[in-house]
N, C-alpha and C positions, 0 to 999 in steps of 0.2 A: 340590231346594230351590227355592223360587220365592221370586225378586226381591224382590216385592213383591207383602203379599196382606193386606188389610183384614178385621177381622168385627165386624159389627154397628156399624157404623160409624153414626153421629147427631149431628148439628151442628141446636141451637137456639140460635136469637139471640133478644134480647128487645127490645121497640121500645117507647120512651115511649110511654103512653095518654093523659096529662094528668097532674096530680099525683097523686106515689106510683103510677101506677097503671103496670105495664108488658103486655105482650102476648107471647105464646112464641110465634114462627114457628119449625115445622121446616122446616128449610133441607133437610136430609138424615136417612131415616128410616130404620135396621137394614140399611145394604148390604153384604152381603157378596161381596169382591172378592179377585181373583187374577189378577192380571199376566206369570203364566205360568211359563216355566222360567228356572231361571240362566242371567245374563247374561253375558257379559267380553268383553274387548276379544280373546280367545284366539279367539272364535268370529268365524264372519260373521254379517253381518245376512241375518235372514230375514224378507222381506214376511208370512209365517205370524206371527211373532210379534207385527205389531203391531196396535194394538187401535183401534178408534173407537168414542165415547163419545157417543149420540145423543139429541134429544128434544128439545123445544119450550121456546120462550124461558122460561123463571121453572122448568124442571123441577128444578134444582141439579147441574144438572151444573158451572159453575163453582167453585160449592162442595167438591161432590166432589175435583174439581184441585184445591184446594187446601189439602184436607185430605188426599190424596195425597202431593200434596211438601209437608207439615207447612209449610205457611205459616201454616196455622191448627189447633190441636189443636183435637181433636173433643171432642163435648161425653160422652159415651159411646163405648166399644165399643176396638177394640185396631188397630195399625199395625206389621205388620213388616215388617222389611227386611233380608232375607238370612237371617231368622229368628230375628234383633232385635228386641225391643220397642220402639219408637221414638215412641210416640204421648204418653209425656208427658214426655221426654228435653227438656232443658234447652237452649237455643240452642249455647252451647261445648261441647253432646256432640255434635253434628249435622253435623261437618264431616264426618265419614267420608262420609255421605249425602247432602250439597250437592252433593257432588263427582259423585255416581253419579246423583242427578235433578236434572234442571234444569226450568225450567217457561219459557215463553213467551208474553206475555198478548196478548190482541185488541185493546188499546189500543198497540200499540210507539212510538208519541208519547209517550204518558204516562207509560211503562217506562225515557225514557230523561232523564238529568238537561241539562234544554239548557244548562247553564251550564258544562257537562265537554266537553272534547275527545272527539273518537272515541278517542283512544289512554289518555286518563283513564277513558273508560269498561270500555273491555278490559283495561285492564292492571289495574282493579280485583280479577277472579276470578284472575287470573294472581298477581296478590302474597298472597292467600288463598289458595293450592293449588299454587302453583311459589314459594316463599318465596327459593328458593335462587335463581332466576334475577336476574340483573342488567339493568339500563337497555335493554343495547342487545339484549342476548337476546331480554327483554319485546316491544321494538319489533320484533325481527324475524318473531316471534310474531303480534302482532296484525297485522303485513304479510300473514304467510301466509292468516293463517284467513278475512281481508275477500275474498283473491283468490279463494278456494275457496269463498264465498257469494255471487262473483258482483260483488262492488262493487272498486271499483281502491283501491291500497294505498299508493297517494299520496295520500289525501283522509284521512288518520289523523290531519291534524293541524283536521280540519274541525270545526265543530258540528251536531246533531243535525237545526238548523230550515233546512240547505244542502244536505238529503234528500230525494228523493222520498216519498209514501207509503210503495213499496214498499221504496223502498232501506232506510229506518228499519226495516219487516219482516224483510229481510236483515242490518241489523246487530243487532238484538233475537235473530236468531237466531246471529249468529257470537260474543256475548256467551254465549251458553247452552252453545254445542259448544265452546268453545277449549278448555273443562277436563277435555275426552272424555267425557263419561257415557256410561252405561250406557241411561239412559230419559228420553228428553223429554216434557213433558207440553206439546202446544201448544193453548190455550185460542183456540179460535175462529180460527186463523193466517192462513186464507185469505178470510175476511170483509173486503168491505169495497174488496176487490180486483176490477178487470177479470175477465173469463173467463181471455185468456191470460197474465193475472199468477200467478192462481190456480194454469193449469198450469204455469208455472215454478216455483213452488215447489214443488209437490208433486215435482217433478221434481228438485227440488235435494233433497228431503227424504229421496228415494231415492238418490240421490249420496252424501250424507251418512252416512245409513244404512251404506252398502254401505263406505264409505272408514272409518269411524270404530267399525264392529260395533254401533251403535246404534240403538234401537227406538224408535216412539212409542205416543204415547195422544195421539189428534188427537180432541180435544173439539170436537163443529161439528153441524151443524142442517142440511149438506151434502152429501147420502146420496153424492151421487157422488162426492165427493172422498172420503168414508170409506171407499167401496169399491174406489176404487183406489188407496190407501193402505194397507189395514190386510184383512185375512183374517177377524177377529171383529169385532163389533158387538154394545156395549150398548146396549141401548135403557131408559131414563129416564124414568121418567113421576109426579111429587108425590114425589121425594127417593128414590123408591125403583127398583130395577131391574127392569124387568119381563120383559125377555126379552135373551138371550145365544146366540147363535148366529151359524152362520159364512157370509162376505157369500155365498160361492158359495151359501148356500139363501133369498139373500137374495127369491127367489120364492115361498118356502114358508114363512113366518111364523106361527107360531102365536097372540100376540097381539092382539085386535084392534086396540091402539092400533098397533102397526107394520104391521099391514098397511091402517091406515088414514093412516101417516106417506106408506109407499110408492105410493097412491094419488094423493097429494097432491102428488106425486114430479112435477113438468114434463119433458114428450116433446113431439120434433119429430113426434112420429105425427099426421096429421090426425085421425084416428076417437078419438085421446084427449083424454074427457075427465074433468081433473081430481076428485077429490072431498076435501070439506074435512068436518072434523069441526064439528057444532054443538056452542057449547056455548063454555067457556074452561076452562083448567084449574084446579085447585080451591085456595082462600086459603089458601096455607101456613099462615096459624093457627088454620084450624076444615078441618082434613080430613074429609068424609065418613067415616061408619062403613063397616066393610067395605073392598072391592078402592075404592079410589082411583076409578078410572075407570068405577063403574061408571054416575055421573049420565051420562055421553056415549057409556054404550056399549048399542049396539042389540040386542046379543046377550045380555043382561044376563040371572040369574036372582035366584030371592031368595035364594042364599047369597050370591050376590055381593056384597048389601048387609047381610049381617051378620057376613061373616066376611074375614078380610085371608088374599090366598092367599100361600102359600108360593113360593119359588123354585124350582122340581124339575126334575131332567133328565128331559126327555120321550121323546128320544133321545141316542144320541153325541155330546158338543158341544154341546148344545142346551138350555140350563136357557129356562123359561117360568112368570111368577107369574100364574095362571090358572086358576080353578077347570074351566074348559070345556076344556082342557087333558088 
């Protein structure tokens, strides 16, 4: 049974045009998703299991995350979870599943209330999911989990703006694990960050991992941190997914928007040089007919531009929406 596995998943938003007049951006167009095999804190964590979610700024992949951990019900299509239908479940039925995703945003400034304590912030998910614990339990609680993300366990009684950048990313993320999930979804986690900020955390993210049996979905625009993170790679292009396969083929791409992402990829090699796609990607509210990409793709034929291709396994592991495929 698998976690967690979406289909046809569609999120449209509408945007004022003037009066009465509104505009439908698809945010997220029919993705169909699978997060793999059951999870529990019985098993270890396995770097196979977890996933990175890739593609270029406006692709929706934020959306995606958050129509993943139901922070926002989709506007079509189905969510489940364990084998639950969860997609249009009422907030008071959704503790089961607070508890098992947790999600982490690319802003953790903004994620955190500056007007709470560190230990007002943590003991929040603790008194929603440990009801039974007491005062000083809680506190020993939010002791532990700060020293095990790296920040010291005497600053509990701090506020959020007495943080580093990164330390804020550490405590956004000791908010997310205290209540042990099953699957974090980190929304851009290492943006924003130094290089060697970057690899501390992907490094604690494996700690984590490996102490707690938990997986991620590292949403990011950061081929290298996804591939030493995570074994599968979606790649994202206009709401929809166009190729899924595993980073070790991460040479052998069949799309050409991915093998146009991985081009674009920066090397210490002298002899490389980058290549960048022309073009922008296309106004979530008037999609091209046909494959999405095919205004910027060099390879293009004419069904490209009449027909929307499907997702299909080309090989083992390997789905690719791609008429050249």
């Amino acid at each position: 049974m698998s976690l967690l596995c979406g289909q046809k998943l569609i999120k449209n938003y509408y945007v004022s045009k003037g009066w009465w007049q509104k505009e439908e951006v698809q945010a997220v167009r029919g993705v169909d998703l699978d997060l793999g095999l059951e999870l529990n804190h019985l098993s270890c964590n396995d770097r196979n299991n977890n996933i990175g979610l890739v593609g270029e700024s406006g692709s929706g992949k934020s959306t995606l995350a958050r129509l993943i951990s139901r922070l926002e019900k989709p506007s079509r299509g189905s969510l489940h979870f364990r084998g639950k239908e969860i997609s249009n479940l009422p907030e008071k039925e959704l503790l089961f599943f607070r508890k098992r995703v947790q999600i982490i945003f690319q802003d953790a400034a903004a994620s955190l209330n500056p007007r709470h304590s560190v230990e007002k912030i943590l003991s929040e998910p603790v008194r929603n999911f440990y009801p039974e614990f007491s005062r000083s339990e809680r506190r020993e609680k939010i002791i532990e989990i700060m020293e095990q993300v790296g920040l010291s366990g005497k600053d509990y009684r701090c506020f959020p703006h007495e943080f580093s950048g990164g330390q804020k990313r550490r405590l956004a993320i000791a908010r997310a694990v205290i209540v042990y999930p099953s699957l974090l979804i980190c929304d851009e986690a290492t943006s924003g960050l130094d290089v060697s900020l970057q690899g501390q955390l992907l490094n604690l993210f494996l700690e984590l991992g490996e102490k707690f049996a938990m997986n991620y979905l590292l949403v990011s625009h950061d081929l290298p941190a996804v591939r030493y993170l995570c074994s599968r790679i979606l790649v994202m292009y206009a709401g929809m997914i166009v190729e899924d396969f595993s980073a070790k083929e991460q040479h052998s791409p069949v799309h050409p928007y991915t093998r146009a992402l991985l081009k674009s990829e920066p090397s210490l090699d002298s002899s490389f040089s980058p290549q960048f796609l022309p073009g922008e990607p296309p106004d979530p509210s008037a999609h091209p007919t046909g494959c999405s990409f095919h205004p910027r793709c060099f390879e293009r034929r004419d069904i490209c531009m009449e027909a929307i291709p499907e997702l299909k396994e080309t090989s083992e592991r390997h789905r690719v929406a791609c008429h050249l495929a």
